[in-house]
C-alpha positions in Angstrom: -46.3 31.0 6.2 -43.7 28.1 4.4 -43.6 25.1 5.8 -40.4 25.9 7.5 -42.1 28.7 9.2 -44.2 26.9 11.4 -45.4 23.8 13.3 -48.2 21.9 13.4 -49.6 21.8 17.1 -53.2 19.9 18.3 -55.4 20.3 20.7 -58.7 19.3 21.8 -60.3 21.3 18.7 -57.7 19.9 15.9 -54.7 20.9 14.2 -53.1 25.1 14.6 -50.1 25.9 13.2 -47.5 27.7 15.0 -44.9 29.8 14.4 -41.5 27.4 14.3 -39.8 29.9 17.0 -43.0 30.0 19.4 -42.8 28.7 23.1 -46.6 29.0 23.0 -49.0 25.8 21.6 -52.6 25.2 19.9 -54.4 26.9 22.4 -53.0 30.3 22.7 -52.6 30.5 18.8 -56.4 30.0 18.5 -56.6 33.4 21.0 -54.2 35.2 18.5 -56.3 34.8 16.1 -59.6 35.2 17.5 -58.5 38.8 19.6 -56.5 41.2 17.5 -58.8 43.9 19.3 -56.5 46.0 20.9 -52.8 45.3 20.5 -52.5 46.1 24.2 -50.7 42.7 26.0 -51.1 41.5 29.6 -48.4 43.9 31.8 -45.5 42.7 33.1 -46.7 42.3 36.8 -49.2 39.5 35.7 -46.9 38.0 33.8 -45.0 37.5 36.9 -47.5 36.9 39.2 -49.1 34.1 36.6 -44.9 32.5 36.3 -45.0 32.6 40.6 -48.2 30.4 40.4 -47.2 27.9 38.0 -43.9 27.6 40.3 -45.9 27.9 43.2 -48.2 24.9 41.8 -46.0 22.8 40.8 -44.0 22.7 44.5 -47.3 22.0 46.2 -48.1 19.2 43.7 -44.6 17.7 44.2 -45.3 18.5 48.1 -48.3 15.8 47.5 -47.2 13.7 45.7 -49.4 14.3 42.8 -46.2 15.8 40.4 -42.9 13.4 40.1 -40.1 15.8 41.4 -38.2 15.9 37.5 -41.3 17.3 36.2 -42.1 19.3 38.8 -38.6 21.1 39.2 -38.6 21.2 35.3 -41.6 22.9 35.8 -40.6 25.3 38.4 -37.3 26.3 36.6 -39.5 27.5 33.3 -42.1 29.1 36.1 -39.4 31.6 37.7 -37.4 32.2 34.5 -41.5 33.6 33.0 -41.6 35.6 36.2 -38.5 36.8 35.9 -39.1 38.3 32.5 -37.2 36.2 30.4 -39.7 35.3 27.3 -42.0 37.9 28.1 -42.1 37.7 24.2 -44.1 34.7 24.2 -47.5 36.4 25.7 -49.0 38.4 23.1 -52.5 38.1 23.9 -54.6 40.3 23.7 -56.2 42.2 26.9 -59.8 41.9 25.1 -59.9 38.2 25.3 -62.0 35.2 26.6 -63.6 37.0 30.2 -62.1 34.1 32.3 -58.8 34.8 31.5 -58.3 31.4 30.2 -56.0 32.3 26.9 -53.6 33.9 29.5 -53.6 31.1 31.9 -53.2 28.4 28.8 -50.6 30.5 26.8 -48.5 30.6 30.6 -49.3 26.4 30.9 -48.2 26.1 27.1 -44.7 28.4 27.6 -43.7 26.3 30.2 -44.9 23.1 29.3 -42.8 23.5 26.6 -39.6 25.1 28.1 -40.2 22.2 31.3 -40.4 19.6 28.2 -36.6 20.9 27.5 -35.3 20.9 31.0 -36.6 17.4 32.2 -34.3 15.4 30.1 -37.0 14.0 27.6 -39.9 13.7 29.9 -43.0 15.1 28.3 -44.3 17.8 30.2 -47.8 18.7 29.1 -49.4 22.0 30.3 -53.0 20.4 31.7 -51.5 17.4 32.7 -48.7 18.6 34.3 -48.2 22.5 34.6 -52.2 23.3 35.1 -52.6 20.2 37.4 -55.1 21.1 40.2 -56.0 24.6 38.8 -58.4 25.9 36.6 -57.7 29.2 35.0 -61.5 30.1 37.0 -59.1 30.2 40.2 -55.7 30.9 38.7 -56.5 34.7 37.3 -58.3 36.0 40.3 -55.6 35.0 42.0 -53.3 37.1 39.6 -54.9 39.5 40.1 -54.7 39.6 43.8 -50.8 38.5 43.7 -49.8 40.9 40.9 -51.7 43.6 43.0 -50.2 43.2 45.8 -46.9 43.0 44.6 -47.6 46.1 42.5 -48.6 48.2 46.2 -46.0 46.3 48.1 -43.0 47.3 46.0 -43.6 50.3 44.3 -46.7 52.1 44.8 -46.6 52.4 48.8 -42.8 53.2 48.3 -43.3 55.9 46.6 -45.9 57.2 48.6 -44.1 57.3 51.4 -41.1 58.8 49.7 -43.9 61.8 48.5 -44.9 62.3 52.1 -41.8 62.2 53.7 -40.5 65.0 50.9 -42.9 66.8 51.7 -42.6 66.3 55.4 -39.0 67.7 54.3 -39.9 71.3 52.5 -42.5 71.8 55.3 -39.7 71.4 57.7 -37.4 73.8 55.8 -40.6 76.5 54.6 -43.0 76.0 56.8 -43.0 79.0 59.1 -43.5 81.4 55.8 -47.0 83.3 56.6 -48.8 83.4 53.1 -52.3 84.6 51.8 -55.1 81.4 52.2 -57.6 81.2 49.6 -61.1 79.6 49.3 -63.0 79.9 46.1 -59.9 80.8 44.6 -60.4 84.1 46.6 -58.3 85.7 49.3 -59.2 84.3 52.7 -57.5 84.3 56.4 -53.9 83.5 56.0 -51.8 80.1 56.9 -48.0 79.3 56.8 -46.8 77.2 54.0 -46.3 74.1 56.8 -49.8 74.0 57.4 -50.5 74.1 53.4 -47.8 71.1 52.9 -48.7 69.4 56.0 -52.4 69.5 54.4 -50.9 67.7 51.3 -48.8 65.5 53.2 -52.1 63.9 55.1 -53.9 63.3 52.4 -51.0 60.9 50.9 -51.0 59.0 54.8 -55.1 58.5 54.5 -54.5 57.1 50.7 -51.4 55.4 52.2 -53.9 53.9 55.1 -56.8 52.7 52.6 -54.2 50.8 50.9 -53.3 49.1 54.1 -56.8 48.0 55.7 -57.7 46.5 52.1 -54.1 44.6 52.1 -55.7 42.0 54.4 -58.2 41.2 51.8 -56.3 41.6 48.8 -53.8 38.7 50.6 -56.6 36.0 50.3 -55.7 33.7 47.0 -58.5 32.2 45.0 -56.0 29.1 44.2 -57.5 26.0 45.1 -61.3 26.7 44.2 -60.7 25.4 40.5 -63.8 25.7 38.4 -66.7 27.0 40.2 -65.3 27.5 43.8 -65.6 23.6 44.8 -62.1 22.5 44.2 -62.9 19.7 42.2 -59.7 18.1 40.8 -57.8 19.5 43.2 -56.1 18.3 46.6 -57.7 20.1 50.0 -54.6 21.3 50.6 -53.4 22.7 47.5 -54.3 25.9 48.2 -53.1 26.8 51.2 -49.9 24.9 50.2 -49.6 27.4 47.1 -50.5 30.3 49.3 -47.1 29.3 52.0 -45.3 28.9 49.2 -45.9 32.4 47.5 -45.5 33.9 50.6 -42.2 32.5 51.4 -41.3 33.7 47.9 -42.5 37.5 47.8 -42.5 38.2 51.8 -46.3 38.7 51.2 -48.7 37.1 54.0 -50.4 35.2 51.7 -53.7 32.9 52.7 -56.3 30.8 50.7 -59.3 32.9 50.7 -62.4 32.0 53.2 -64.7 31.5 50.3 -63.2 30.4 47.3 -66.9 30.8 45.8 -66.5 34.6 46.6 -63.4 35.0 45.1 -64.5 33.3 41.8 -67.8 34.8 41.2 -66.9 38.6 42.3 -63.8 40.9 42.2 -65.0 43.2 45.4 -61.7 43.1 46.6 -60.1 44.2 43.4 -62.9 46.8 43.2 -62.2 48.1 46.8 -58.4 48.6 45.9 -59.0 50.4 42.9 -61.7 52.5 44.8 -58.9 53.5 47.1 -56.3 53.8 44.0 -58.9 56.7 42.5 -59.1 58.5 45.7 -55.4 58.6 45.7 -55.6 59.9 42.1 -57.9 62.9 43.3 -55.6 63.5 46.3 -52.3 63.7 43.4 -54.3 65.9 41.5 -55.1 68.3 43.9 -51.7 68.6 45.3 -50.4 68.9 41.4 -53.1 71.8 40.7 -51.9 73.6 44.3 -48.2 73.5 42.9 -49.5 74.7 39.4 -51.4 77.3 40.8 -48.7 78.5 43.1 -46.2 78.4 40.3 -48.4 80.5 37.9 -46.7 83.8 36.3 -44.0 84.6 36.7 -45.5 87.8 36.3 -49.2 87.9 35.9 -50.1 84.8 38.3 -49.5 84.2 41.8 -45.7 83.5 41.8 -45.3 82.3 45.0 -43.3 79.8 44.7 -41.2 78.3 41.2 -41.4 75.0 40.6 -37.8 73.6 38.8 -37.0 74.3 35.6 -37.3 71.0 33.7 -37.1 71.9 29.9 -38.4 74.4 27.7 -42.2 75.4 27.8 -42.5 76.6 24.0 -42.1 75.8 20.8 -42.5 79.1 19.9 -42.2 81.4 23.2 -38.4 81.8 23.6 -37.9 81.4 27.3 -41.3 80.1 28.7 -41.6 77.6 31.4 -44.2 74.9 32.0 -45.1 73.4 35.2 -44.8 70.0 33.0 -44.3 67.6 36.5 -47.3 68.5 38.1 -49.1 68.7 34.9 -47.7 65.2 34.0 -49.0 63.8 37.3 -52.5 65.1 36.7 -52.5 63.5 33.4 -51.8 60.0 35.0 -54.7 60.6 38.1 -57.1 61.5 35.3 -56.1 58.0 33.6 -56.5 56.3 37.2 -60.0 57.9 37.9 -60.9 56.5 34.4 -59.4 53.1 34.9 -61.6 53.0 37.8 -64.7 53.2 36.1 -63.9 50.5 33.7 -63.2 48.1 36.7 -66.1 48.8 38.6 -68.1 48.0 35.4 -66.3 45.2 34.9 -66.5 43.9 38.4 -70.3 44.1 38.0 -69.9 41.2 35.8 -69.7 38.3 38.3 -72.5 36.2 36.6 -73.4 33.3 39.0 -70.5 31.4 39.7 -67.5 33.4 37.4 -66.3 37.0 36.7 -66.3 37.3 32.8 -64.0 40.6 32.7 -61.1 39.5 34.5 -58.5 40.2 31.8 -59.6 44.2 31.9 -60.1 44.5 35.7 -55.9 43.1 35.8 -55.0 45.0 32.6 -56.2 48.4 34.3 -55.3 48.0 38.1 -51.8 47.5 37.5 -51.8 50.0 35.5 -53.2 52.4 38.3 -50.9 51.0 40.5 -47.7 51.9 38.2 -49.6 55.4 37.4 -49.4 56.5 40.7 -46.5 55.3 41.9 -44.7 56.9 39.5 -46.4 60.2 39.5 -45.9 60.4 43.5 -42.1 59.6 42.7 -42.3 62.8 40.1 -43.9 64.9 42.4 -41.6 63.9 45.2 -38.3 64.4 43.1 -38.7 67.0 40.3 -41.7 68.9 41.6 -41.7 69.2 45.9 -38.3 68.8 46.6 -36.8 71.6 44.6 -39.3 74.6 44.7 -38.2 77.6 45.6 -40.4 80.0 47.7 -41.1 83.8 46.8 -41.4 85.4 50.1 -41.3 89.1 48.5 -44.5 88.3 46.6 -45.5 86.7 49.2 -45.4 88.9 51.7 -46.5 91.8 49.2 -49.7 90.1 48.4 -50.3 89.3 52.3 -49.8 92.9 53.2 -52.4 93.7 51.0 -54.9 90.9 51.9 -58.4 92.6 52.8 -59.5 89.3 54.2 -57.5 90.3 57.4 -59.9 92.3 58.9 -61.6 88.8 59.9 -59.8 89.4 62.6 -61.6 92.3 64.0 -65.1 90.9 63.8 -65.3 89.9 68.0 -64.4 93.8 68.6 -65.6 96.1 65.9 -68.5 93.8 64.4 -68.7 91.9 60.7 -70.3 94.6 59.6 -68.2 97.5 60.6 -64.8 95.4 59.5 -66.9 94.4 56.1 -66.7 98.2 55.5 -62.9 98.7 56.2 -62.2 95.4 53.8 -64.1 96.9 50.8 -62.4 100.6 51.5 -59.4 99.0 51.8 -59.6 96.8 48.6 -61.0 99.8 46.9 -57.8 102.3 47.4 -55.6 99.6 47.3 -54.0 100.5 50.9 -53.3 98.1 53.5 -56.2 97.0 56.0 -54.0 97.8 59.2 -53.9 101.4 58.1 -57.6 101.8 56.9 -58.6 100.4 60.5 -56.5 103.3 61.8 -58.2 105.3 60.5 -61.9 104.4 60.7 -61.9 102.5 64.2 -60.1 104.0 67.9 -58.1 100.7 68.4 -54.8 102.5 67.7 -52.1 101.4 65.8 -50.7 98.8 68.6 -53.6 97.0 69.4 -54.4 96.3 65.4 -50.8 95.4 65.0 -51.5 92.8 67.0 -55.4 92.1 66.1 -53.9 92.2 62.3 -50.4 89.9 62.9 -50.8 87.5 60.3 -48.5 85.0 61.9 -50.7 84.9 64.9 -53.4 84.6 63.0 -52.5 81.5 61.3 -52.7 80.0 65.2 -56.7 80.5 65.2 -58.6 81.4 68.3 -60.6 84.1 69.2 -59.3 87.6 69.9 -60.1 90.1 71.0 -57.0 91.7 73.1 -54.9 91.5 70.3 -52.9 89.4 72.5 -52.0 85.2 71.9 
């Protein structure tokens, strides 16, 4: 670079130069040059959640008295306007960084020390001194991570998940009586109506909907306040749970200082719990995205019950064809959950004695479960569940010719005996009502009643043929 291209900043260590235009000082330069690993930056929700801290920070310092109010509102104005996205620009850093987090937490101190700097009216604001005063980064990114977690689940994922179940809830409500063909093993089994099969779907995304509830209370606790080890050295006793009311009058969050700020320094259970939960939501998508494929298949040669919308073309080369792309989309981003998962419990093995040392990672890939699936259950929801249209002629083509049926007619004629009429049946291709006609003495209005496969899908024993 020409001399007109950058500054010279110091720090502890010596002289860096910066470039001219860069909000960011000595210390996050250093970390641009030590991590071009990855190119993959902090998201945006930490970057929030680290500008609500520093604002946060500063109003319990002021609160104090330990901050003068023109720094401290200085401070707080360059906080909110990083939160808000305005120089996202001026974090680069790399995910693959120092364990602690500490280049993020510096770069955020050296952003707004310098924008602060600008709105104080010549005060020097400096980002130890001043912007980091009664933090260490040791408490400041585990409490990103819960902050930017919860955020993440507060205001998009559980959204979302709630729009999925109640669409779902909808179609039920407007399909759900349709009698269809039930399969286990991918095999023809005792039939169901399509409510049943959708109201299936629909609890699994109110249990992953609960888990994300019960580990809210945990996820609520705030490591601010334990500074480097979990003590609080250098910081006020109250600073902490000062931060904490502040934050929560801010995002609407109940927010609290954790119990045992040497727990929330030295492990990332909580954050391991959430993701945890976030897979098992990413199993639950999947398997509600490979029931609408499998549905979907044909429209000819699979099982064509229902057609999913038509989004865009499926072929580049097959005039015509058309892919199930939504659902496939959404399994796409539960496989990338599922994965993400294993890098944070990994990483969240790596508490050594009084510190996490993957913190950066366990953030990075969180959030970015937390987006995944949010925006795969508004997918699903919108361009997949809502707008499928049902086949009742295959439907009730492929149920007529169900074999599996003749469960039915095991309390009155034996397994054995209705085995035998299932495999003739199947054989010649003819309905099971009419083979039982002719190889049992029921007569034809007793195994229309045995055989209705509406009443069937109500359970129960029977062996009257009546309800």
């Amino acid at each position: 670079m020409s001399a007109n291209e950058f500054r010279v900043e110091r720090d502890s260590m010596g002289e860096v130069r910066v470039p001219a235009q860069a909000l960011w000082g000595a210390q996050t330069q250093r970390a641009i040059q030590n991590f071009p690993i990855s190119g993959l930056a902090m998201p945006r929700g930490f970057i929030r959640a680290l500008g609500l801290i520093k604002w946060a920070a500063a109003g319990a310092n002021m609160e104090l008295g330990d901050l003068d109010k023109v720094r401290g509102f200085a401070i707080q104005k360059a906080a909110l306007e990083v939160a808000a996205g305005r120089h996202d620009a001026q974090f680069p850093l790399d995910v693959f960084q120092t364990g602690s987090g500490t280049s993020s937490n510096m770069n955020a101190n050296e952003v707004i020390a310098h924008l602060a700097t600008q709105y104080s009216g010549g005060s020097p604001v400096h980002p130890n001194d001043h912007v980091n005063r009664g933090q260490s980064s040791n408490d400041v990114i585990p409490t990103v991570i819960h902050l930017s977690a919860a955020l993440g689940v507060a205001e998009s994922l559980l959204p979302a998940l709630k729009e999925l179940s109640e669409t779902i809830g909808r179609k039920a409500g407007d399909i759900g009586d349709t009698v269809k063909t039930g399969r286990t093993h991918l095999m023809d089994a005792m039939p169901l109506t399509l409510g049943q099969e959708l109201g299936g779907w629909r609890t699994q995304v109110e249990d992953g909907i609960a888990r994300l509830q019960g580990c809210r209370t945990r996820l609520h606790c705030l490591a601010q306040g334990g500074t480097a080890v979990g003590t609080g050295i250098n910081a006020d006793p109250q600073f902490g749970a000062k931060v904490a009311a502040l934050l929560s009058r801010h995002t609407s969050l109940d927010l609290r200082p954790s119990r045992d700020f040497f727990a929330s320094l030295s492990s990332q259970d909580t954050a391991v719990e959430l993701s945890g939960h976030l897979r098992t939501l990413a199993v639950s998508l999947m398997k509600i995205s490979n029931d609408l494929r499998w549905m979907n298949s044909g429209p000819l040669a699979g099982l064509a019950e229902i057609a999913l919308p038509a989004l865009q073309p499926g072929s580049s080369i097959m005039p015509g064809k058309v892919n199930p792309v939504m659902p496939e989309a959404a399994a796409m981003a539960a496989a990338q959950v599922i994965g993400n998962d294993a890098t944070v419990t990994i990483a969240g093995q790596s508490g050594n004695f009084q510190l996490n040392v993957m913190l950066p990672v366990i953030a990075y890939n969180l959030l970015q479960s937390i987006d995944l699936l949010a925006g795969a259950a508004r997918g699903l929801a919108r361009s997949a569940v809502a707008g499928f249209a049902v086949n009742t002629r295959q439907i009730a083509a492929a149920l007529d010719r169900n074999p599996m049926l003749v469960t039915a007619l095991n309390p009155v004629i034996g397994y054995d005996k209705a085995a035998a009429i299932a495999k003739r049946a199947y054989a010649e291709g003819r309905p099971v009502r009419e083979v039982a006609l002719e190889m049992t003495d029921l007569g034809a209005e007793r195994l229309a009643k045995l055989l209705d496969p509406s009443a069937l899908t109500r359970g129960g024993v029977r062996q009257s043929g009546g309800d």
